[in-house]
N, C-alpha and C positions, 0 to 999 in steps of 0.2 A: 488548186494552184493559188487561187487568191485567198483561199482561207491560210495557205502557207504564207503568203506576201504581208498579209495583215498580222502573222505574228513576226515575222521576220520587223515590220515598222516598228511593231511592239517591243522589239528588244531593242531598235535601234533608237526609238524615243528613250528608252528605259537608261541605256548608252548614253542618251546626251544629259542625261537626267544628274548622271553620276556626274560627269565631265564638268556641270556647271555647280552639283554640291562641293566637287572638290577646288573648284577655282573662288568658287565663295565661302573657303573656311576661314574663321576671324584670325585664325593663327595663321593662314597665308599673308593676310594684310601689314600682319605685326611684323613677318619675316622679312617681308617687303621692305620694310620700313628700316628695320636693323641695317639689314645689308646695305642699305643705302646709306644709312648713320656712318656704317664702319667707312665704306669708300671715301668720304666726306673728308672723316677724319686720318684717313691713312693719307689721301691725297696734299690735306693741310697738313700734315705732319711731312712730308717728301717737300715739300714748299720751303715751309719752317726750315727745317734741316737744310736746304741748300743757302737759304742766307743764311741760316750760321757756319755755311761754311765757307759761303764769301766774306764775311765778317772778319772772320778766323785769318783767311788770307791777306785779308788788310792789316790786321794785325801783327803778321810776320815782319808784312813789307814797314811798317813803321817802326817798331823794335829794329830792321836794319837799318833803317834813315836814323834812328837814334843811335844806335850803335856809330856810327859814321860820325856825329856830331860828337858824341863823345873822345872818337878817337883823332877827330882834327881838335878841341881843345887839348888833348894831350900830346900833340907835337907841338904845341904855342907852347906849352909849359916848358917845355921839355929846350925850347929854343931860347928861352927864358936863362934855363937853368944854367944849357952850356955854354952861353955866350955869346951866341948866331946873333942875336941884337946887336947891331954896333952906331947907327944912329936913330938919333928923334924921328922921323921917318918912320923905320923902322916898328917903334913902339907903336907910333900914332896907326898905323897900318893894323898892327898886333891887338892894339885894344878894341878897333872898332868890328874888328875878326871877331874877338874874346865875347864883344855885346852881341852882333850878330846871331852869334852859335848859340848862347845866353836866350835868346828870344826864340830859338827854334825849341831849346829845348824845352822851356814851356811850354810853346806850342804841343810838341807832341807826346810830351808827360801829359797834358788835359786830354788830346786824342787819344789816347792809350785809356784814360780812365774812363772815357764816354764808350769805348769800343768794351771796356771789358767788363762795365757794366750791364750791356745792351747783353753782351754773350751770357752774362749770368741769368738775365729777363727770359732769354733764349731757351737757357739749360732748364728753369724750371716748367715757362708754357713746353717744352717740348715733354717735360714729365710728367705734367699734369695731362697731357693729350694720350702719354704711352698707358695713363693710368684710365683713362677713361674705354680705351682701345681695346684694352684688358677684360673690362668689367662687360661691355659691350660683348664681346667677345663671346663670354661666360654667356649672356643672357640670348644670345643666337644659338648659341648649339641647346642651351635647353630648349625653347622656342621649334626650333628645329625638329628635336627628339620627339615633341608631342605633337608636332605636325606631321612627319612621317607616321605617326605612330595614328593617327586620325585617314591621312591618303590610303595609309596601308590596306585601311578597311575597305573604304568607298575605292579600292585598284583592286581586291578580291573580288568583289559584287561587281564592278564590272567589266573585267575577265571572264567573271562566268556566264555572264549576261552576252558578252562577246565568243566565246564556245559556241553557247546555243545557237546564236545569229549563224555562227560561217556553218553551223551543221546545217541548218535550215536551207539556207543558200543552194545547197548542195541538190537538193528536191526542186526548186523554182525552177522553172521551163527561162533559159537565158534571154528568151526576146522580152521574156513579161518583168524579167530582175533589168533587163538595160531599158526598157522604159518608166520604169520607177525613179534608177539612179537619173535618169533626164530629167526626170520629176523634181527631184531630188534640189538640183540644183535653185529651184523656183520655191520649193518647200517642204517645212519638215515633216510634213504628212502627205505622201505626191497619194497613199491611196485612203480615201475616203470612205467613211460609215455612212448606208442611205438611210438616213431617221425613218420612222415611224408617219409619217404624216411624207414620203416619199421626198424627200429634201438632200439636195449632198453637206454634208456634216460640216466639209470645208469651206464652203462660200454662200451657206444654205436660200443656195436656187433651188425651183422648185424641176425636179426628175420627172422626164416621162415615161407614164405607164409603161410599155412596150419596152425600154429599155430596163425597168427593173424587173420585167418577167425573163427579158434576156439573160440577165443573170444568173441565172440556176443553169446555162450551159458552159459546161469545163471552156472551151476554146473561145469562149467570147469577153473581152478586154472592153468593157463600155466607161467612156470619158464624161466627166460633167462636161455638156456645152458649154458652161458658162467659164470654170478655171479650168479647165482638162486632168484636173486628176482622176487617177483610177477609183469608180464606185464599186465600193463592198459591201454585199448584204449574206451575213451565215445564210445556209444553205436551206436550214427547217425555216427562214423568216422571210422567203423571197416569194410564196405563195403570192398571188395578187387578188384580192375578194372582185 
């Protein structure tokens, strides 16, 4: 039983062995980084893109305020032409209209040219983002292809290394496997190798005789005093001189 339990760790050390080659491959870290690159940029690009499309709406609404000024100077004219003036009043009322309207529309011919230059500033940072988005893009999925293509290996090794384990499993007597996984949780080796000089492997206190002779009998489960993991010594090496 414990010489099953001590290969069962064995594979499950060999398990994590994989699990942390493949979370520290250089091409995980780069992947890491793209992806975050793209979010960055896709994020600032939906930013971008919504002020220009509040820009955009500003821009309607003044093209109609111009529109409007346009078309009340063309009723002045227009009252001009057929006569509706009949006194000084009148005109004097009409001209200071005519300057009025005169000074909006500067005003918002200047807005017009500051909005529809900013929209142009707009149109190209947003092309220069869709282009970089692009390239980025490209250099993730190669990135990618040669990172899967790197997990794929270290996910067959261990797979097969996880087979062995649950057949194994299968042989353990379940009080001796549910006192390992309690182990387990305190450490990644709950069962212990007794050295040569009688020491447990994992906290190297010193073993008592008696309990490393104990060991060569199947039913007996002997804990280091000191950390409680299970001590294992193979079966030809538990002789005691």
């Amino acid at each position: 039983q414990l010489d099953l339990l001590w290969q069962y760790q064995e594979l499950e050390m060999l398990m994590d062995g994989y699990r942390q080659e493949k979370n520290s491959l250089p091409m995980r870290k780069e992947l890491r980084k793209l992806k975050k690159y793209l979010l960055d940029k896709q994020n600032e690009l939906i930013k971008l893109d919504e002020e220009a499309n509040r820009k955009s709406n500003t821009l309607n609404k003044i093209y109609h305020e111009y529109d409007n000024i346009i078309n009340s100077l063309r009723i002045d004219r227009e009252k001009i032409e057929n006569g509706s003036i009949k006194n000084l009043k009148q005109v004097e009322e009409l001209e200071k209209d005519a300057h009025t309207l005169k000074e909006k529309t500067v005003q918002k011919e200047e807005e017009l040219k500051e909005l529809m230059e900013e929209l142009e500033n707009f149109s190209q940072v947003l092309k220069e983002i869709g282009l970089r988005i692009t390239e980025a893009t490209k250099e993730y999925k190669r990135v990618k292809s040669e990172y899967d293509g790197q997990a794929g290996e270290i996910k067959e090794k261990y797979n097969s290394a996880k087979s062995k384990r649950d057949k194994l499993r299968q042989g353990i007597d379940k009080r001796i496997l549910s006192k390992y996984n309690n182990l387990k949780e305190n450490y990644d080796d709950p069962i212990s190798m007794v050295t040569d000089n009688y020491c447990c492997s994992g906290c190297n206190m010193q073993i008592a005789t008696l309990a490393v002779q104990n060991l060569k009998e199947d039913d007996h489960i002997i804990e280091c005093e000191n950390c409680g993991r299970i001590l294992y010594r193979p079966e030809q090496e538990t002789q005691v001189s």
